[in-house]
N, C-alpha and C positions, 0 to 999 in steps of 0.2 A: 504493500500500500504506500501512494507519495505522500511525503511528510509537507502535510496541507494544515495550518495553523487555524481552529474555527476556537473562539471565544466562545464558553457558554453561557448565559442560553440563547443558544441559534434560535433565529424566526424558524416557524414549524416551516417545514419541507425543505430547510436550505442544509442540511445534511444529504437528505434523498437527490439534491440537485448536483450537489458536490460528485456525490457516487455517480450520478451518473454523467457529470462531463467526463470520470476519471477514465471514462471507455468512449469515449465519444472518436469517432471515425468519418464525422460530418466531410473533411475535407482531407485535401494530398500531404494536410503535414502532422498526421497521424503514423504516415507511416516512416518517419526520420526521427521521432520524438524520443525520448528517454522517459519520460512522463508529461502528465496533464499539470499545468501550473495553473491553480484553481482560483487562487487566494488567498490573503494572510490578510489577520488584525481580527476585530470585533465586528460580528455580522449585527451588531444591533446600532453601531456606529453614526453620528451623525455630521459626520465627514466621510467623502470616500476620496482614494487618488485611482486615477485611474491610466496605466500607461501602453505602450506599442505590443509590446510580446515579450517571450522571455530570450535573455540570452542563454550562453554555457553554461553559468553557474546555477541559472536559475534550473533549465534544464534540467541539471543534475540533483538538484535539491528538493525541485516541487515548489519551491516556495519565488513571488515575486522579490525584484530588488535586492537579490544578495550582494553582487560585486560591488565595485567601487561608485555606480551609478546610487546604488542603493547606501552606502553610507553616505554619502551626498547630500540624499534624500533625509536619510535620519537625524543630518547633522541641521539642515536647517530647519527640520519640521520642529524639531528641539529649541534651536535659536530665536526663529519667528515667531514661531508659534505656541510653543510652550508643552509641546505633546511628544509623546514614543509612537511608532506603528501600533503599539495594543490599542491607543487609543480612537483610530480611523481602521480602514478596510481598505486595502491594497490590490486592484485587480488589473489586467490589461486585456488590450480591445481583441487579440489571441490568442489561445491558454496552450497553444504550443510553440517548437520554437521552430521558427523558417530556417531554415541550412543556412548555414556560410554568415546566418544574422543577416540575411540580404531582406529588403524592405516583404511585407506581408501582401499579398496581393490581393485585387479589389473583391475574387469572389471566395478566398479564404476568410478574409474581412465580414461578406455576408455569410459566411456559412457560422460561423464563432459569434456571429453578434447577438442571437436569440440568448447565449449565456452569458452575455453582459446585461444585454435589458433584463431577464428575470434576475439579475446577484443585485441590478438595483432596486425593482421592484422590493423584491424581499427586506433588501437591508434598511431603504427607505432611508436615505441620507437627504441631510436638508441641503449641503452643499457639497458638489464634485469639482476635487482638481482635474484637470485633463494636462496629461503631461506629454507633450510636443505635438507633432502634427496629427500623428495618424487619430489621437484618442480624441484630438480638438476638431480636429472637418469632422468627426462622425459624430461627434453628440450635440457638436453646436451648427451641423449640419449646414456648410460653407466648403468652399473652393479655397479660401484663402487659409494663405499658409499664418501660423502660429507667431510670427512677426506682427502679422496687421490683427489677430484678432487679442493677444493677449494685453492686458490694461483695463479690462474690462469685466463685468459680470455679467451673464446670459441666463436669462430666464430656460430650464431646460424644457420639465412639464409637472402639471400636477400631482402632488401624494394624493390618495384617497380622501384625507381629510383636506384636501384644499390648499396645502403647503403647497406650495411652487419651489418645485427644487431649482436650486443656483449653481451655472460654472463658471469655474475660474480657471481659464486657459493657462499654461504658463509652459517654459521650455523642459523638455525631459533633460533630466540630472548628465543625459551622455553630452548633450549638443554644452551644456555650462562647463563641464570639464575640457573639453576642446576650445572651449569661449571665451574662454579667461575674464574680467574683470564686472563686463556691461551685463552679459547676461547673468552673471550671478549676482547683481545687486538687482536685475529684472525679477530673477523668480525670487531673491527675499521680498521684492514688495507685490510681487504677487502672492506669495501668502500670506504676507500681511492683511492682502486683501480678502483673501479667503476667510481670515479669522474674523475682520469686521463682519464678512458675512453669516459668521455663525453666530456674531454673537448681539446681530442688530435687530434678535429675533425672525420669528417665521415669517415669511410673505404670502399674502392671501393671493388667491387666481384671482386672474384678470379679465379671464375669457375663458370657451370652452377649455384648451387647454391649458390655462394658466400663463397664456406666452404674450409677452412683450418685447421692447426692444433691449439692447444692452444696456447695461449701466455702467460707472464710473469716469475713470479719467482717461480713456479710450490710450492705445497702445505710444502714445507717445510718451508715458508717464514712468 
């Protein structure tokens, strides 16, 4: 069994969903995997992060964000923000890994997205980072790469009770290591802005699905 981190107590079903991405064979990159990389943190969490795919390490371990992309990660979710991974839910937009770490392509993308939409459903977060391109076009559902949309917050869709879940675009931890100085003052005040968003309370829908325009201080900030 992959060592897949779930906080107790899981929302009912998000065990039985675990189990079954752990055999999931939807697409071609089932068959180079080492394992299903499901998830890690607190599935009752009211943060999620959510990034591209797993690399080597993750591969090997099951778990998201282990290498150095991932201490990256922990080091300013800690500094900005005040929190560990226990305290958020860690997923990516493909829970296996593409060969070579060569980009995920558009119909693996659709075949792996039905287990992102229900790991959010279930977890029911009020606000999602999306961490670089691939996880920011598909949930904020845009052409434009993660330069023009991050500085911002994006209405995603409505919780059941009427919350309007919120994302906060911002670079994944590989593009800041390569980046050196700009983007990594980028994604600290993008989570910064993440945290105002969790902590400026819930936002009521707007419309049938809760959706409006962006907010903040738009990507030049």
């Amino acid at each position: 069994m992959p060592a897949v981190d779930v906080i107790d107590p899981a929302p009912v079903g998000f065990v039985e969903l675990r189990d079954d991405a752990l055999v999931c064979r939807r697409c071609r990159l089932a068959e180079g995997r080492t394992q299903v990389v499901f998830g890690a943190g607190d599935p009752t969490a009211d943060l999620m992060f959510v990034g591209e795919g797993p690399g080597a390490q993750e591969d090997l371990q099951g778990l998201p964000f282990v290498g150095r992309s991932g201490q990256l990660l922990d080091r300013l979710m800690a500094e900005e923000m005040g929190i560990t991974r226990d305290d958020c839910y860690i997923a990516n937009v493909v829970k296996c890994r593409p060969p070579d770490n060569r980009d995920p392509s558009a119909d693996e993308v659709s075949a792996c997205r039905p287990w992102l939409e229900t790991q959010i459903d279930m977890i029911g977060p009020r606000v999602i980072v999306t961490l670089g391109n691939f996880a920011s076009k598909l949930l904020v559902d845009t052409a434009d790469g993660i330069t023009k949309v991050r500085g911002s917050v994006y209405p995603y869709r409505a919780r059941p009770d009427g919350v309007v879940v919120q994302l906060v675009p911002t670079f994944h931890p590989a593009a800041v290591l390569r980046g050196g100085a700009d983007p990594m003052a980028k994604m600290r005040s993008d989570l910064v802005r993440a945290k105002q968003a969790l902590t400026a309370g819930p936002a009521g829908a707007t419309g049938p699905a809760g959706l409006a325009g962006p907010t903040g201080s738009g990507a030049a900030s």
